[in-house]
C-alpha positions in Angstrom: 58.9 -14.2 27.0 59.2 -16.0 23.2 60.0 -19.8 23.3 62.6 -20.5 20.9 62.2 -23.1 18.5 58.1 -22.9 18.4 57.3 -21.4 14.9 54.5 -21.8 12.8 54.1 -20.8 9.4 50.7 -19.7 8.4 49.0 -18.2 4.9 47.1 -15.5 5.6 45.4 -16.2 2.2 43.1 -13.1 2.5 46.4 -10.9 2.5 48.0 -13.3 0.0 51.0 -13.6 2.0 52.9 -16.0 4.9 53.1 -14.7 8.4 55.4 -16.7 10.9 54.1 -16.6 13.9 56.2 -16.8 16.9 54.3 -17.9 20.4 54.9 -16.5 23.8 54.5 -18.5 27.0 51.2 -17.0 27.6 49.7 -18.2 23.8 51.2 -21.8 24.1 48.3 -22.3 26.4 46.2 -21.9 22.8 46.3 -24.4 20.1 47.3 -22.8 17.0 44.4 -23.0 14.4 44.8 -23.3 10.4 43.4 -20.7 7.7 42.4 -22.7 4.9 40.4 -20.8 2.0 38.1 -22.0 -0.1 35.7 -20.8 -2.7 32.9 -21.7 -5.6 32.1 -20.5 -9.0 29.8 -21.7 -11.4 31.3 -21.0 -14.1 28.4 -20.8 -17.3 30.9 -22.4 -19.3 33.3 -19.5 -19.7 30.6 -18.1 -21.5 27.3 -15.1 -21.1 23.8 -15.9 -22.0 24.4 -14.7 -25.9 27.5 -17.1 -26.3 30.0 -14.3 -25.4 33.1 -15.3 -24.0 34.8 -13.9 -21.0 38.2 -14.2 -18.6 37.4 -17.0 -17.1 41.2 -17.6 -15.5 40.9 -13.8 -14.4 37.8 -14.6 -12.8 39.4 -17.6 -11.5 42.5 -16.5 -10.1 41.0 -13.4 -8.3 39.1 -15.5 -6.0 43.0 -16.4 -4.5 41.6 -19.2 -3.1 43.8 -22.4 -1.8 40.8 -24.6 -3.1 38.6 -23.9 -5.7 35.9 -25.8 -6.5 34.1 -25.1 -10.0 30.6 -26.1 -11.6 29.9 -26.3 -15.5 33.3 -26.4 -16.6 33.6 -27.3 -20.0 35.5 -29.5 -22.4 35.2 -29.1 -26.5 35.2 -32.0 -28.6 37.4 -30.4 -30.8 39.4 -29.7 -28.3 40.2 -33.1 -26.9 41.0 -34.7 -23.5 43.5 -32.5 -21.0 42.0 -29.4 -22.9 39.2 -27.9 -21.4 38.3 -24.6 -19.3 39.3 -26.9 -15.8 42.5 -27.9 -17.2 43.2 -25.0 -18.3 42.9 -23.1 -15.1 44.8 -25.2 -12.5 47.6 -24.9 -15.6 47.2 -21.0 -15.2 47.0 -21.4 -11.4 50.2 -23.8 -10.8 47.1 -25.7 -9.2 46.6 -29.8 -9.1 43.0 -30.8 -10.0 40.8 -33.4 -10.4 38.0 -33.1 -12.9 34.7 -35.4 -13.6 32.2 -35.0 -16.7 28.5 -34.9 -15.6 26.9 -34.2 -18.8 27.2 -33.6 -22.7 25.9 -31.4 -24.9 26.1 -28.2 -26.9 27.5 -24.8 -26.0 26.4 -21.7 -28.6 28.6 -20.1 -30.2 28.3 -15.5 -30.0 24.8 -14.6 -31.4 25.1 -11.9 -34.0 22.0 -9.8 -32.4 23.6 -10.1 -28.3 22.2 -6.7 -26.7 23.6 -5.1 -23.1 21.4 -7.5 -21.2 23.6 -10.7 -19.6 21.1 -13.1 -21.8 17.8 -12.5 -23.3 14.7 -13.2 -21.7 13.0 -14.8 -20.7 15.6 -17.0 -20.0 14.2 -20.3 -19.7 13.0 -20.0 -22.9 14.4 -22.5 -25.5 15.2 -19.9 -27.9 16.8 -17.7 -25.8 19.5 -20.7 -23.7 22.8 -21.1 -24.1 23.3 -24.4 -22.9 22.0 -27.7 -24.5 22.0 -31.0 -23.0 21.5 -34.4 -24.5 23.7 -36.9 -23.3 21.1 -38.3 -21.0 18.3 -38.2 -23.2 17.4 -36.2 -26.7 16.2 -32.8 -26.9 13.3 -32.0 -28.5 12.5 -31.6 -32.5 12.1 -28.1 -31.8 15.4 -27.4 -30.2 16.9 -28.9 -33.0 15.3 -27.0 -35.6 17.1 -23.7 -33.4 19.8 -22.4 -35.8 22.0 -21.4 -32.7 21.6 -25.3 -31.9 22.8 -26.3 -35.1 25.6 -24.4 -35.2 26.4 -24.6 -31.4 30.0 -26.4 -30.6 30.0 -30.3 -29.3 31.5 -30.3 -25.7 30.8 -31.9 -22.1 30.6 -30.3 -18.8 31.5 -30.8 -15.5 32.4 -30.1 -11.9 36.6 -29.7 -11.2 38.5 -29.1 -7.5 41.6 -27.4 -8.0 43.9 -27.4 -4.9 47.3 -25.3 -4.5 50.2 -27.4 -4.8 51.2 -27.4 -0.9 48.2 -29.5 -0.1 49.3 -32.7 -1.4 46.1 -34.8 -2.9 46.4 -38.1 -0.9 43.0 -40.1 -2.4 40.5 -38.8 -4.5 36.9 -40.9 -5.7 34.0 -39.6 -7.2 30.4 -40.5 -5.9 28.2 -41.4 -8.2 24.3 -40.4 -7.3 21.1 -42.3 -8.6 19.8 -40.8 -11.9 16.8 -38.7 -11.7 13.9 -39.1 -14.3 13.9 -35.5 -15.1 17.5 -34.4 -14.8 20.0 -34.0 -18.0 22.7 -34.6 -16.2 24.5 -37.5 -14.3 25.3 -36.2 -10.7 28.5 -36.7 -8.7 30.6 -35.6 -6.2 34.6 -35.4 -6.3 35.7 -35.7 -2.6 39.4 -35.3 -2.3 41.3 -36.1 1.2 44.0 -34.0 2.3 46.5 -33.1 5.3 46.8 -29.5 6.1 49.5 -28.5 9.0 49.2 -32.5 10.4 45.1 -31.8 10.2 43.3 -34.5 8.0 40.2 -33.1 6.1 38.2 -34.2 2.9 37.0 -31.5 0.5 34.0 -32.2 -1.9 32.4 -30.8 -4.9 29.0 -31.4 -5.9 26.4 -30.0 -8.8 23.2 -30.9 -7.5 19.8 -31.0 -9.3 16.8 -28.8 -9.2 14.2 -29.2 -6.4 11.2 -30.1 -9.3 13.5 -32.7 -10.3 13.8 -34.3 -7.4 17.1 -33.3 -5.1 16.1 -34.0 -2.1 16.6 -37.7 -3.1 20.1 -36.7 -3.7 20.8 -34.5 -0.5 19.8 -37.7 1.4 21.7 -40.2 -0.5 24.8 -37.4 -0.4 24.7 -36.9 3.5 24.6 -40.7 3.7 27.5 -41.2 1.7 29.4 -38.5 2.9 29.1 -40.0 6.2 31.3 -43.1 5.4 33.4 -41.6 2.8 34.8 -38.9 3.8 36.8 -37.7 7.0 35.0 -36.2 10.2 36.0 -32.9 9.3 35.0 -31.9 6.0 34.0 -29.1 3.8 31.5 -29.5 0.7 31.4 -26.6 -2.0 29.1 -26.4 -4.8 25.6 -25.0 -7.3 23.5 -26.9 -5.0 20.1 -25.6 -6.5 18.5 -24.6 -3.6 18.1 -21.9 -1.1 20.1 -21.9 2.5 17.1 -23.0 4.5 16.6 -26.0 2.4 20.4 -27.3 2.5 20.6 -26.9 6.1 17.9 -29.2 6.2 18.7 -31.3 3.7 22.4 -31.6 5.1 21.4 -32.4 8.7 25.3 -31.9 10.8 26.5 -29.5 7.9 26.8 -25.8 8.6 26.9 -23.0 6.2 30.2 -21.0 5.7 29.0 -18.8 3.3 25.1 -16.8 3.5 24.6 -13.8 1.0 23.1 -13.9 -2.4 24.6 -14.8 -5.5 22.0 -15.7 -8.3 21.3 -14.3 -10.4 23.9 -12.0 -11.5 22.7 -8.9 -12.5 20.3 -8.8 -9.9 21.0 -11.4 -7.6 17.7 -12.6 -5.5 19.0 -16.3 -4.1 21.4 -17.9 -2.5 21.8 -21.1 -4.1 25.9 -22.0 -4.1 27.1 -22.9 -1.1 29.9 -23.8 1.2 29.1 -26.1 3.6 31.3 -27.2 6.9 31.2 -30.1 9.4 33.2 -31.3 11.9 36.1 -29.1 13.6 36.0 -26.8 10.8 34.4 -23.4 11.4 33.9 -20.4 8.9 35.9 -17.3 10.0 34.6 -14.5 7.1 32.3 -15.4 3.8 31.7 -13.5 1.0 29.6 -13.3 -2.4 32.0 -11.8 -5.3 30.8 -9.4 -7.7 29.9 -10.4 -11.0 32.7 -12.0 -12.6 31.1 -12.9 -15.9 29.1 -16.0 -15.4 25.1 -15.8 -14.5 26.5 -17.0 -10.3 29.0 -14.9 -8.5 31.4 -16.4 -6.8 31.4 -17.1 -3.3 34.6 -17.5 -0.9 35.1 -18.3 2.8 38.1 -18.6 4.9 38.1 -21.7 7.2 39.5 -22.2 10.6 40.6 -25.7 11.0 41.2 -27.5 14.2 
């Protein structure tokens, strides 16, 4: 037996494609759930360890994600305002967005001796980054006397949530978190409320710090905040610096959507981006992408709402 009038229209975003569903007697007992996908990618800046560029939007747009939540986005100076890597994505996408600049600095530009490898190593080293921060505090004399510094391009970075345009964006505030002594870069979260099929949910977006510098400060003040300011079922996505044990710690009532290694790269070791859950929000599949050009892969989970 089908019961007229009871359709439901759901993405099957996995498929990339709408299924109507139409209920019998027997599966109006159920209460039909939502699909909502989501997914993470730190970007590097559109950029490889030797100043390479790469597809970015490709990148991007393969995850086929309803939300996409991005790290180290970034913005030239020469460029101006509306015109950085973030903007330019939801443009390709069709996608709405809101955007929030968490540090500035220097990106290089390609270095004329690049090899095969993804950067040189050892990474960390000063000569050998890609990356350059001082709009917190200066850098050293000795980063500045780097010729890939002084030719490197002026920019900012910074975390973006880009949401398909069927979701309408019904409040959106950034939360600021206390500055840490030893961190370059001014955290924040975007949360962003939204109603999918009648189901309220808030969707967040974090960067988080480095454990030596002092994150658990931040996880703590996060949760707490989070608490208040967003809805009761929620999802947080984001480069959150640490391994899964710690998080789930550290984000006491948050569940992970999303376990499987996707740092570094080339030979990825760690899991330290995340997708985390709460609430009546459970994670139906997760998966780490393959290398998609920045040193993280990307990482995507489909959600099962209500």
């Amino acid at each position: 037996m089908v019961v007229k009038g009871c359709r439901r229209r759901v993405r099957c975003a996995s498929l990339g494609a709408t299924v109507t569903i139409v209920p019998t007697a027997f599966s109006l007992a159920y209460r039909l759930a939502t699909v909502l996908s989501i997914a993470n990618f730190n970007m590097h800046c559109g950029m490889d360890g030797w100043g390479r560029p790469y597809d970015y939007l490709a990148s991007i747009a393969a995850l086929d994600a309803d939300i996409v939540v991005l790290e180290e986005t970034w913005t030239a100076d020469e460029d101006g305002a509306g015109a950085g890597q973030a903007e330019r994505a939801a443009r390709h996408l069709g996608y709405k967005m809101v955007a929030h600049t968490i540090g500035e600095g220097r990106r290089i530009r390609p270095q004329p001796d690049a090899d095969d490898r993804w950067i040189a190593q050892p990474s960390m080293r000063d000569r050998n980054r890609a990356l350059f921060l001082d709009g917190v505090r200066p850098v050293s004399r000795g980063i500045r006397s780097l010729q890939r510094w002084q030719e490197a391009e002026l920019g900012s970075m910074g975390i973006a949530v880009l949401v398909r345009p069927e979701f309408p964006i019904e409040a959106s505030r950034v939360l600021e978190l206390r500055r840490l002594k030893a961190d370059r870069m001014r955290r924040a979260a975007i949360v962003l409320d939204l109603t999918v099929d009648d189901r309220p949910i808030s969707v967040g977006g974090i960067h988080m710090s480095h454990l030596l510098q002092g994150s658990p400060r931040h996880f703590a003040e996060l949760r707490r905040r989070l608490h208040t300011e967003a809805r009761p079922d929620a999802v947080l996505a984001g480069d959150m610096n640490s391994w899964g044990p710690p998080v789930r710690l550290f984000m006491r009532g948050w569940r992970r959507a999303v376990i499987g290694r996707s740092w570094p790269t080339w030979r990825p070791h760690s899991q330290i981006d995340h997708i985390l859950v709460r609430g009546d929000v459970r994670s139906l599949a997760g998966v780490v992408f393959p290398h998609s050009g920045s040193d993280h892969r990307p990482i995507r989970a489909e959600l099962e709402i209500g």
